[in-house]
The first five atom37 places (N, CA, C, CB, O) and aatype in JSON, in Angstrom:
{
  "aatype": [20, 20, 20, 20, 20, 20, 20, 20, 20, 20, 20, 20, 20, 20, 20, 20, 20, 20, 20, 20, 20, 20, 20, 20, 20, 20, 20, 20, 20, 20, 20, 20, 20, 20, 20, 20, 20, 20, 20, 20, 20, 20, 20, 20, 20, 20, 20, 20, 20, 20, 20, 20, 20, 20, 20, 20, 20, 20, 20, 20, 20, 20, 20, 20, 20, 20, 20, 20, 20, 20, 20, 20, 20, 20, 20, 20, 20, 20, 20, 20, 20, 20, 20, 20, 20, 20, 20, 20, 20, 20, 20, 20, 20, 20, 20, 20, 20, 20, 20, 20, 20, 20, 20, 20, 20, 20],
  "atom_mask": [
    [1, 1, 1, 1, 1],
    [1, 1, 1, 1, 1],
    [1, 1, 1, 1, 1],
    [1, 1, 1, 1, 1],
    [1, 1, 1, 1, 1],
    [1, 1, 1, 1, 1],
    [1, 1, 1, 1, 1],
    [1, 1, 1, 1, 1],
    [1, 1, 1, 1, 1],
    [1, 1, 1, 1, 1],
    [1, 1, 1, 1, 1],
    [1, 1, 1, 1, 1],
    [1, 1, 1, 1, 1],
    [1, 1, 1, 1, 1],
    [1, 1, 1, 1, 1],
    [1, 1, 1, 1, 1],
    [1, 1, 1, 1, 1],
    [1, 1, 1, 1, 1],
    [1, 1, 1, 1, 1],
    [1, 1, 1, 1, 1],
    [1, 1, 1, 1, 1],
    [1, 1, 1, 1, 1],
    [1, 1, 1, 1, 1],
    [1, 1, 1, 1, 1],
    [1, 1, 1, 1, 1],
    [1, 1, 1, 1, 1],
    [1, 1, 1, 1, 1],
    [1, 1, 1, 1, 1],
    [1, 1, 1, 1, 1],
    [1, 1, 1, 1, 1],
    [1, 1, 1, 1, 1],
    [1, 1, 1, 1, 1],
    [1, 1, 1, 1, 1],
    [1, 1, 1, 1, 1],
    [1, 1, 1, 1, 1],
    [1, 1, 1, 1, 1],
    [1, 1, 1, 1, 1],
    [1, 1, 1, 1, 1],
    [1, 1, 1, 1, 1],
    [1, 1, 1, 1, 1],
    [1, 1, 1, 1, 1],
    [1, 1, 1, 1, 1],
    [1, 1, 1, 1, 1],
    [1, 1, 1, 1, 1],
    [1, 1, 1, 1, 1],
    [1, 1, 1, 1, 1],
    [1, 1, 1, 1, 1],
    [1, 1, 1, 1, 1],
    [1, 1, 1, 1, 1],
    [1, 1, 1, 1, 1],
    [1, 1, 1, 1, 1],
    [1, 1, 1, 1, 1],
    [1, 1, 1, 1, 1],
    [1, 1, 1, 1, 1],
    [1, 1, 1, 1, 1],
    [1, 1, 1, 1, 1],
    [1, 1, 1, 1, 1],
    [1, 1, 1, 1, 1],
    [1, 1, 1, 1, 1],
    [1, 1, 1, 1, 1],
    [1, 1, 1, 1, 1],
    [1, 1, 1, 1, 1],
    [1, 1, 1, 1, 1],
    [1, 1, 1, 1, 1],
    [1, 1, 1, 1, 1],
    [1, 1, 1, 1, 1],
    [1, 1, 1, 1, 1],
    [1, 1, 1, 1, 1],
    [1, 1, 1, 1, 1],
    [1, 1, 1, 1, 1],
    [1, 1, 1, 1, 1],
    [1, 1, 1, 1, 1],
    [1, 1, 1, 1, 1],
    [1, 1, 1, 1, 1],
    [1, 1, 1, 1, 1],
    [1, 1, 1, 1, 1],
    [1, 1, 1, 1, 1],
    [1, 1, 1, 1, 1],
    [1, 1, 1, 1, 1],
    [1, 1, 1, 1, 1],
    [1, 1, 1, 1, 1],
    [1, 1, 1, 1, 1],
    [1, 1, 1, 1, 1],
    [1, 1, 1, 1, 1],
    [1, 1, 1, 1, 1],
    [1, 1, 1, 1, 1],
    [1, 1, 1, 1, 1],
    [1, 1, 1, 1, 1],
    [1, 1, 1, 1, 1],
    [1, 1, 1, 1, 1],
    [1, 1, 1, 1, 1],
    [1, 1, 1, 1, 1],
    [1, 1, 1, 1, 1],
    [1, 1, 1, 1, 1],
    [1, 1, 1, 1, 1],
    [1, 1, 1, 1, 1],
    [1, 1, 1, 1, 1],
    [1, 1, 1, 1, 1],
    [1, 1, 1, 1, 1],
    [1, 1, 1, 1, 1],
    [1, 1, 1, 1, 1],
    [1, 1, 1, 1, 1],
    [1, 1, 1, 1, 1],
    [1, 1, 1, 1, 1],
    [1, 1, 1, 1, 1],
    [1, 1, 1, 1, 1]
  ],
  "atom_positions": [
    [[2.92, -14.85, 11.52], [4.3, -14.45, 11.27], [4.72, -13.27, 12.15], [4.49, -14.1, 9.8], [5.81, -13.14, 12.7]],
    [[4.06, -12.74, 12.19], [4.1, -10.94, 13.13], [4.77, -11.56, 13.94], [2.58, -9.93, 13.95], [5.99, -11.71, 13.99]],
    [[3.47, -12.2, 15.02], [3.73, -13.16, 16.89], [4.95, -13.78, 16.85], [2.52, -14.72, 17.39], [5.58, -13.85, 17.9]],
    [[5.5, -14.32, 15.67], [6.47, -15.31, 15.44], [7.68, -14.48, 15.89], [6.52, -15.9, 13.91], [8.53, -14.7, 16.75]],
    [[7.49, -13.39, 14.96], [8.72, -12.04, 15.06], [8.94, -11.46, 16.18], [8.47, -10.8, 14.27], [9.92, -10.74, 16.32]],
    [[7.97, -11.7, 17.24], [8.0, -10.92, 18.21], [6.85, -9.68, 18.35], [9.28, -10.48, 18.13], [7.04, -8.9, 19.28]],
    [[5.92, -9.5, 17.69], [5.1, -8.24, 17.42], [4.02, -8.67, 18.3], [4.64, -7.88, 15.82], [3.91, -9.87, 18.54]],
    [[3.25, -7.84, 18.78], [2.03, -8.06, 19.11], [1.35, -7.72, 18.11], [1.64, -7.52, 20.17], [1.5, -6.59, 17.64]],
    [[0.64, -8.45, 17.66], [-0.5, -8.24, 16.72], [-1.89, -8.32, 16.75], [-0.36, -8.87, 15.94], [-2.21, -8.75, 17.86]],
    [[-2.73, -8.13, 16.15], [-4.31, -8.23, 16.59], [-5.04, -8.54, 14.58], [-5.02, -6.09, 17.69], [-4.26, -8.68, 13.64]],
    [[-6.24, -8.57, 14.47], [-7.04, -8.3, 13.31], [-7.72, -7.69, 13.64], [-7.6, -9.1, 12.65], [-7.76, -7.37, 14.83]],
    [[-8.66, -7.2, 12.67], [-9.79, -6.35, 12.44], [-10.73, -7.86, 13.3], [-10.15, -5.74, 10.38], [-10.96, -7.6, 14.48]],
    [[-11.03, -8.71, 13.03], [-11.78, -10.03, 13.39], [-11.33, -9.44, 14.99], [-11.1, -11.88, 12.64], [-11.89, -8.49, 15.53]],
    [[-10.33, -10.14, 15.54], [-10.29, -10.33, 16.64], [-10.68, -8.75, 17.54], [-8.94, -11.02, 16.77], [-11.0, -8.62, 18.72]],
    [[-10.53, -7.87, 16.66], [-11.16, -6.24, 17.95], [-12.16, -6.19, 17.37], [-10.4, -4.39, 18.08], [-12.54, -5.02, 17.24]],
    [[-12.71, -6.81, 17.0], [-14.79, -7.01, 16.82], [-15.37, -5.75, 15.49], [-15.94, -6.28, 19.03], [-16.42, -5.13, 15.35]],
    [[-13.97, -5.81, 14.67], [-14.34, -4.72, 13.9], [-15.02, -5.27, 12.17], [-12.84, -3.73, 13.86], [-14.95, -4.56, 11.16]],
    [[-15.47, -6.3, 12.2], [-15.8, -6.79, 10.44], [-16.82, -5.4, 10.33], [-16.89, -8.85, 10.05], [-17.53, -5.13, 11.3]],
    [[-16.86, -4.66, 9.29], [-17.55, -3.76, 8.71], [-17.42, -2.41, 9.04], [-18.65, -4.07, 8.81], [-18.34, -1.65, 8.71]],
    [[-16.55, -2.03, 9.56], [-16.06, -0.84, 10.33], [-15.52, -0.35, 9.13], [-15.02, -1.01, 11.64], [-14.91, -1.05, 8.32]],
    [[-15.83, 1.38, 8.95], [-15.33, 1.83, 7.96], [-13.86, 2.01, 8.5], [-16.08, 2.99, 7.43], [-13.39, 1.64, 9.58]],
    [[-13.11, 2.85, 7.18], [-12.02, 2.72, 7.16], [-11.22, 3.77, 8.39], [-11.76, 2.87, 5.76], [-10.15, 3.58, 8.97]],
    [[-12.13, 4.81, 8.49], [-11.93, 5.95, 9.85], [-11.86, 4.95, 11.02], [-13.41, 7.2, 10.15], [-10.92, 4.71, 11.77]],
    [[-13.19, 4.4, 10.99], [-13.0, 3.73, 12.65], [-11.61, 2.54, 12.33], [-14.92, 2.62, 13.35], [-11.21, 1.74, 13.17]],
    [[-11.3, 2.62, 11.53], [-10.7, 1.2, 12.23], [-8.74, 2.13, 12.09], [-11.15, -0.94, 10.76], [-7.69, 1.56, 12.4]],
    [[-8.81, 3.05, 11.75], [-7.62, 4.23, 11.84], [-7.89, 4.67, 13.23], [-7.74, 5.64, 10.65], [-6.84, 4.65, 13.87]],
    [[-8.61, 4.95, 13.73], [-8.74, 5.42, 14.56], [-8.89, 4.57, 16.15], [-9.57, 6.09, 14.07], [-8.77, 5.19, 17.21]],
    [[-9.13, 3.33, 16.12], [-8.64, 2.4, 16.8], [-7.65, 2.44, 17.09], [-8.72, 1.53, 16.47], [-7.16, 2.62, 18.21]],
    [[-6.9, 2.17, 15.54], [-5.13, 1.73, 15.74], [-4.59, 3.47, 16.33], [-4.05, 1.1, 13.62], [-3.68, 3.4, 17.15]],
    [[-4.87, 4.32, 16.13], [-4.26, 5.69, 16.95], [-4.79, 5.28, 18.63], [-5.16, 7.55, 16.23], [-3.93, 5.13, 19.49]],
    [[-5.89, 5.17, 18.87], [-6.33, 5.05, 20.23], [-5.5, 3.94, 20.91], [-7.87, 4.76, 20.3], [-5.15, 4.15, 22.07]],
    [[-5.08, 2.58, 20.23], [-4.57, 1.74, 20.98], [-2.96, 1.98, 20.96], [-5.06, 0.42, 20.55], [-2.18, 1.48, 21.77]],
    [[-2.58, 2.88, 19.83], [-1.43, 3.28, 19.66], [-0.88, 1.73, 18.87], [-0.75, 3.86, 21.16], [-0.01, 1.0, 19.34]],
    [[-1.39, 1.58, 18.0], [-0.91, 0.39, 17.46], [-0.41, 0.66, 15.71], [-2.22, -0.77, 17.67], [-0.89, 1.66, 15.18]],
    [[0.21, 0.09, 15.17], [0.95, 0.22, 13.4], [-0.41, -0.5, 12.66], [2.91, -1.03, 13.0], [-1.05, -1.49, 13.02]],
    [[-0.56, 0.29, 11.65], [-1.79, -0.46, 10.87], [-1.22, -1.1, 9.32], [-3.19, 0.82, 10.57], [-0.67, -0.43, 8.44]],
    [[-1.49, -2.43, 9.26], [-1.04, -3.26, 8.39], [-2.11, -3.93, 7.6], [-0.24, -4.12, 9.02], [-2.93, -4.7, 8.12]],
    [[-2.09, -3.62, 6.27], [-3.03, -3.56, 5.88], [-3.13, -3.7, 3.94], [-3.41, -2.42, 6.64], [-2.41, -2.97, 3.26]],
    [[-3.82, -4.4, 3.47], [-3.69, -4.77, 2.19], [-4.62, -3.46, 1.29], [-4.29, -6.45, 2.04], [-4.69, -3.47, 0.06]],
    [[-5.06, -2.73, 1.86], [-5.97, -1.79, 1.21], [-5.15, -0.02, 0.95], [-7.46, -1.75, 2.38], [-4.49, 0.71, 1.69]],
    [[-5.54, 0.06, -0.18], [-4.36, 0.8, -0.63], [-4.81, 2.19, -0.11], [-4.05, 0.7, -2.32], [-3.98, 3.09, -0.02]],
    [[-6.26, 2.39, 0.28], [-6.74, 3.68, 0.21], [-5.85, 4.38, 1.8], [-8.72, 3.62, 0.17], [-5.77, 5.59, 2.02]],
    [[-5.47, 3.65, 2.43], [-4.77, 4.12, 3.63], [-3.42, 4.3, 3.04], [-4.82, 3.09, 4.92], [-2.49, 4.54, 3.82]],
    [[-3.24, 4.24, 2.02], [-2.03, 5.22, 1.53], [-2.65, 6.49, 1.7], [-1.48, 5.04, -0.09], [-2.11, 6.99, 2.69]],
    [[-3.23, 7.02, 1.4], [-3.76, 8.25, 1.5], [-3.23, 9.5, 2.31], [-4.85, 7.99, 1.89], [-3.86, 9.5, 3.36]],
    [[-2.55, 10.32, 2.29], [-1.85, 10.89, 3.7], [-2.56, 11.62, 4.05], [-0.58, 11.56, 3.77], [-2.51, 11.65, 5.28]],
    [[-3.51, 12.52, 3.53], [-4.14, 13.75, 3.8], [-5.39, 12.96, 4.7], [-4.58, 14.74, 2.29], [-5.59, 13.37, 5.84]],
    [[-6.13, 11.97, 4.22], [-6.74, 11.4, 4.65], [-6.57, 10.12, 5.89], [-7.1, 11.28, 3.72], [-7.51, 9.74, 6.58]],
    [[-5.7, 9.78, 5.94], [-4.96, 9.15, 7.4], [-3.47, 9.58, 7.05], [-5.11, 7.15, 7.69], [-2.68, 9.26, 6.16]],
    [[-3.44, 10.42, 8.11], [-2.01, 11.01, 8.2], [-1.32, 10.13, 9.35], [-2.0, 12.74, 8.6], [-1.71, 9.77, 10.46]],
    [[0.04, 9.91, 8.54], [0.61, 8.77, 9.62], [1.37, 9.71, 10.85], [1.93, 7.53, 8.75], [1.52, 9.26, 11.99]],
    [[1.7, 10.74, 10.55], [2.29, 11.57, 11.7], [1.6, 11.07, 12.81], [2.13, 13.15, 11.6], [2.1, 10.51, 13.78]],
    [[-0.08, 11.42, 12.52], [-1.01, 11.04, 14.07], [-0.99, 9.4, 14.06], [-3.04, 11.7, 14.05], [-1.99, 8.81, 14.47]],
    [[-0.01, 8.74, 13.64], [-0.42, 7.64, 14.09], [0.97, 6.39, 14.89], [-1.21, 7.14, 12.71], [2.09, 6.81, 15.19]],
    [[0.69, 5.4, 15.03], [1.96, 4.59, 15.62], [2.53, 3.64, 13.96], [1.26, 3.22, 17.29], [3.2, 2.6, 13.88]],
    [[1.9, 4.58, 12.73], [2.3, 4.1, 11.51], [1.39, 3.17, 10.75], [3.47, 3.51, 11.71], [0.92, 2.13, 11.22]],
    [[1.15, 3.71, 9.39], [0.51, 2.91, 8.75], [1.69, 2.24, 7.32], [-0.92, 3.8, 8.36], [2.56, 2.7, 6.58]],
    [[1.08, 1.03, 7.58], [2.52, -0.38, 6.56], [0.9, -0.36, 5.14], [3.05, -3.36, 8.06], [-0.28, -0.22, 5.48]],
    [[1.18, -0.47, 4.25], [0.14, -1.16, 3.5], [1.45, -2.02, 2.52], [-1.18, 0.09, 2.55], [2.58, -1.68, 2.15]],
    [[0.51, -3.44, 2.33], [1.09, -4.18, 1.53], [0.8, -4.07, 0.2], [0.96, -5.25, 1.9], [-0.35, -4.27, -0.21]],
    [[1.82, -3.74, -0.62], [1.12, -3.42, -2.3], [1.52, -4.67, -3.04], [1.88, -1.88, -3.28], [2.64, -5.02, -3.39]],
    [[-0.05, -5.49, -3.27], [0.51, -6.07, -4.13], [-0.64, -6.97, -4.7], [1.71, -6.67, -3.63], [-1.56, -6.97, -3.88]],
    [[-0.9, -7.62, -5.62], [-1.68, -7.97, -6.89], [-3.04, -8.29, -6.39], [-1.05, -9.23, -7.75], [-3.06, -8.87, -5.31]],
    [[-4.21, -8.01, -6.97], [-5.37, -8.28, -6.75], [-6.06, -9.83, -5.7], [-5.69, -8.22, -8.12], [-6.85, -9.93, -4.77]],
    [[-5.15, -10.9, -6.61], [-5.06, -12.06, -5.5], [-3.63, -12.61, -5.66], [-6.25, -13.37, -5.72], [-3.18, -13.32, -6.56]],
    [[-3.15, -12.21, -4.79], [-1.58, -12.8, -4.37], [-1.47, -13.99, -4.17], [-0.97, -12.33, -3.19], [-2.45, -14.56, -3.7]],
    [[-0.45, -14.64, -4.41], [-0.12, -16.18, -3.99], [0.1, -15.79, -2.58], [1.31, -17.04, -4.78], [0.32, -14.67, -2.12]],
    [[-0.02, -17.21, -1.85], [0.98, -16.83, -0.37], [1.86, -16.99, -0.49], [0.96, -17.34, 0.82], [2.28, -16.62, 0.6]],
    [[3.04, -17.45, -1.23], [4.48, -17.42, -1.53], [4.83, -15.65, -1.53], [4.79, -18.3, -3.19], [5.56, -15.06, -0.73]],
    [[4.16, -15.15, -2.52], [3.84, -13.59, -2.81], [3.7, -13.02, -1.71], [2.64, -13.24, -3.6], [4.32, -11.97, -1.55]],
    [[2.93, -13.49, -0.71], [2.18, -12.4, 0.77], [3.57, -12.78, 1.91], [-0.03, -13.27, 1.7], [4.26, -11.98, 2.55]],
    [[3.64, -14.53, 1.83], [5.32, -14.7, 2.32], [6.18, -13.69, 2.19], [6.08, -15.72, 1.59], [6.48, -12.79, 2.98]],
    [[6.45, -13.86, 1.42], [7.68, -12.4, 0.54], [7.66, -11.19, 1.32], [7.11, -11.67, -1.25], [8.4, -10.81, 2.23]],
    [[6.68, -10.68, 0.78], [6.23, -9.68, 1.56], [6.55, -8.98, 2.86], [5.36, -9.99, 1.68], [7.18, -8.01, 3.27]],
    [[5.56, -10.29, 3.43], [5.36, -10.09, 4.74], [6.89, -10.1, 5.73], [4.29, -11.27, 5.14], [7.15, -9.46, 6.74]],
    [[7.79, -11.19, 4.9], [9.48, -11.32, 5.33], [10.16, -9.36, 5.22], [10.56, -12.72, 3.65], [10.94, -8.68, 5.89]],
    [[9.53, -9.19, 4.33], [10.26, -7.82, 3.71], [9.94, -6.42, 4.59], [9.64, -7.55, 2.04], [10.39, -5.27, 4.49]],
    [[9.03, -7.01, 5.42], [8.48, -5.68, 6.19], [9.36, -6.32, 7.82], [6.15, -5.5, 6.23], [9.86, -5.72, 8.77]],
    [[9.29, -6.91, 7.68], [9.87, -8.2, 9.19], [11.13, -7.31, 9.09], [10.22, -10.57, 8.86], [11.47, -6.43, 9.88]],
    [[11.87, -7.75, 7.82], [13.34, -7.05, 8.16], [13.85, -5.71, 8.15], [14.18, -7.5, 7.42], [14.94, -5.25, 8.48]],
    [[12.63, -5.11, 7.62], [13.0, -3.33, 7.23], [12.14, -3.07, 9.25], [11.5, -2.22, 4.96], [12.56, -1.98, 9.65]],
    [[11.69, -3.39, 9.79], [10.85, -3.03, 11.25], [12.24, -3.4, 12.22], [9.1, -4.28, 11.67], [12.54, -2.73, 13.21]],
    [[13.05, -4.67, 11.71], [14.56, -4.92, 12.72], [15.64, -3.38, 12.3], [15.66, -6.9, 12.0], [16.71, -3.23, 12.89]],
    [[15.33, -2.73, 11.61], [16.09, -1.62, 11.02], [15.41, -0.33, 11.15], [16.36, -1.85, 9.6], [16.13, 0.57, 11.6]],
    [[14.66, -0.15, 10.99], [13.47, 1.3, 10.86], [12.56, 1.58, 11.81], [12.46, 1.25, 9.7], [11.76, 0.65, 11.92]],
    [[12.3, 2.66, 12.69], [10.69, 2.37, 13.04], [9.69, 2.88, 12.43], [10.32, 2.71, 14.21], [10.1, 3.59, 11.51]],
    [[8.72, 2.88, 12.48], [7.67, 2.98, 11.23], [6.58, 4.02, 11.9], [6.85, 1.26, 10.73], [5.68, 4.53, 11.24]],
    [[6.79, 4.26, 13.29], [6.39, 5.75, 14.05], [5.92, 6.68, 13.15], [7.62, 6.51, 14.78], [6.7, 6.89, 12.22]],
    [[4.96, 7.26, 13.13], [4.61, 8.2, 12.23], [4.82, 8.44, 10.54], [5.1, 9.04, 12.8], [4.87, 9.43, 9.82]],
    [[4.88, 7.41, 10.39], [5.16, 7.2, 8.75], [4.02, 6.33, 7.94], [6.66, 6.33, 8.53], [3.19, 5.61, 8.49]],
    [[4.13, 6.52, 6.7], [3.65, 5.59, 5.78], [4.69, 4.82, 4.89], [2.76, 6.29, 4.96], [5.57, 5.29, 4.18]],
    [[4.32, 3.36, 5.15], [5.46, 2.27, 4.25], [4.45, 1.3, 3.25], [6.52, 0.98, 5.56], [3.87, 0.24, 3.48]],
    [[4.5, 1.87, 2.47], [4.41, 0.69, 1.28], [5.02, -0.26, 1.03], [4.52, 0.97, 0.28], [6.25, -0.21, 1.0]],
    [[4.51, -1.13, 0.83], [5.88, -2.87, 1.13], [5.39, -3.54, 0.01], [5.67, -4.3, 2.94], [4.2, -3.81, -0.15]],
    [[6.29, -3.81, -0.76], [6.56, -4.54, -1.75], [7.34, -5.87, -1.6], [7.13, -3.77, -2.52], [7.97, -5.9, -0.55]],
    [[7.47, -7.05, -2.43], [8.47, -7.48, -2.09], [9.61, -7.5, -2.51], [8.32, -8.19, -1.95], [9.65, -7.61, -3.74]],
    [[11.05, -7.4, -1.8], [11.96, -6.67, -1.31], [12.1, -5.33, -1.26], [12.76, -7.0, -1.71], [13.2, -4.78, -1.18]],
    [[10.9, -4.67, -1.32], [10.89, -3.33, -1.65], [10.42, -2.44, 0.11], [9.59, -3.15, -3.16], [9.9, -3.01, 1.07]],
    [[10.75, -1.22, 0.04], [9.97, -1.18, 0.81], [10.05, 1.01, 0.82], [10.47, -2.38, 2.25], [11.03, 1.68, 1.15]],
    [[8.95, 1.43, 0.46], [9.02, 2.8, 0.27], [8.01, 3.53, 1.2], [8.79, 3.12, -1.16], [6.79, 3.42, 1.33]],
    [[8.92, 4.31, 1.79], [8.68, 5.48, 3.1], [8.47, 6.94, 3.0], [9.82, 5.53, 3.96], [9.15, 7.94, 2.77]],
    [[7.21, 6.61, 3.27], [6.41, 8.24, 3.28], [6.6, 9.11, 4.53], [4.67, 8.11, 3.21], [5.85, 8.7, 5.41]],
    [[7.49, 10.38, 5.01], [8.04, 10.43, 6.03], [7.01, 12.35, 5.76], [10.07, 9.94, 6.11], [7.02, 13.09, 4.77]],
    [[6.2, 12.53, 7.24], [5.77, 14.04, 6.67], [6.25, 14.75, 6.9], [4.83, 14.62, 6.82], [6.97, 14.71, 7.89]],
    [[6.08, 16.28, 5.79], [6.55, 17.16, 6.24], [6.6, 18.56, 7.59], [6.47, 17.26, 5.42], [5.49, 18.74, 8.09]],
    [[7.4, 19.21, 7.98], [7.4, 19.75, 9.38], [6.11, 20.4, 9.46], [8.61, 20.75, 9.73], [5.76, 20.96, 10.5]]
  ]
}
C-alpha cells in the first residue's frame, strides 16, 4: 500500500534486520533518514526514541491480532494524514481514522 501511494518503503526482512533489537533498527531508520512504521508500541516511547532525531516515528495502535480490514483502515488513515502533514521529527500514533501527534518540545 505505501509503494502504491507513492512512498518508498522497505521492511525490517528486506534490510536483513529479523532480530535486531529495537535501538538498531531506530537507528537504521535515522542513518537512512527514513519514517519508522511500526506495530510495536514501545517506540512510542519519546525519551527513549526521540522523534526530533529522527525522519519520524508512525506506530500503528491497534488490537493484539487485527483483522486486515482493521490494518486496511489504518493503514488508509496514515496515507491521508502524510498527503496533509509531514511526520519529520514527530511521533504519530494511528488509529483508525484517528491519528495523534507527538510534536517535541524546544
Amino acid at each position: 500500500m505505501f509503494a502504491a501511494a507513492g512512498h518508498d518503503a522497505s521492511t525490517v526482512l528486506a534490510q536483513k534486520l529479523p532480530g535486531a533489537t529495537d535501538e538498531e533498527i531506530f537507528g537504521v531508520c535515522c542513518r537512512e533518514k527514513r519514517c519508522l512504521v511500526t506495530l510495536d508500541m514501545d517506540f512510542s516511547s519519546v525519551l527513549r526514541f526521540p522523534p526530533q532525531d529522527s525522519a519520524g516515528i508512525i506506530v500503528l495502535r491497534l488490537p493484539a491480532q487485527p483483522s486486515p480490514t482493521l490494518l486496511c483502515q489504518t493503514i488508509l488513515t496514515l496515507l491521508e494524514g502524510l498527503k496533509k502533514e509531514k511526520v519529520t521529527g514527530k511521533l504519530w500514533i494511528v488509529e483508525p481514522g484517528r491519528i495523534r501527534i507527538h510534536v517535541a518540545g524546544p
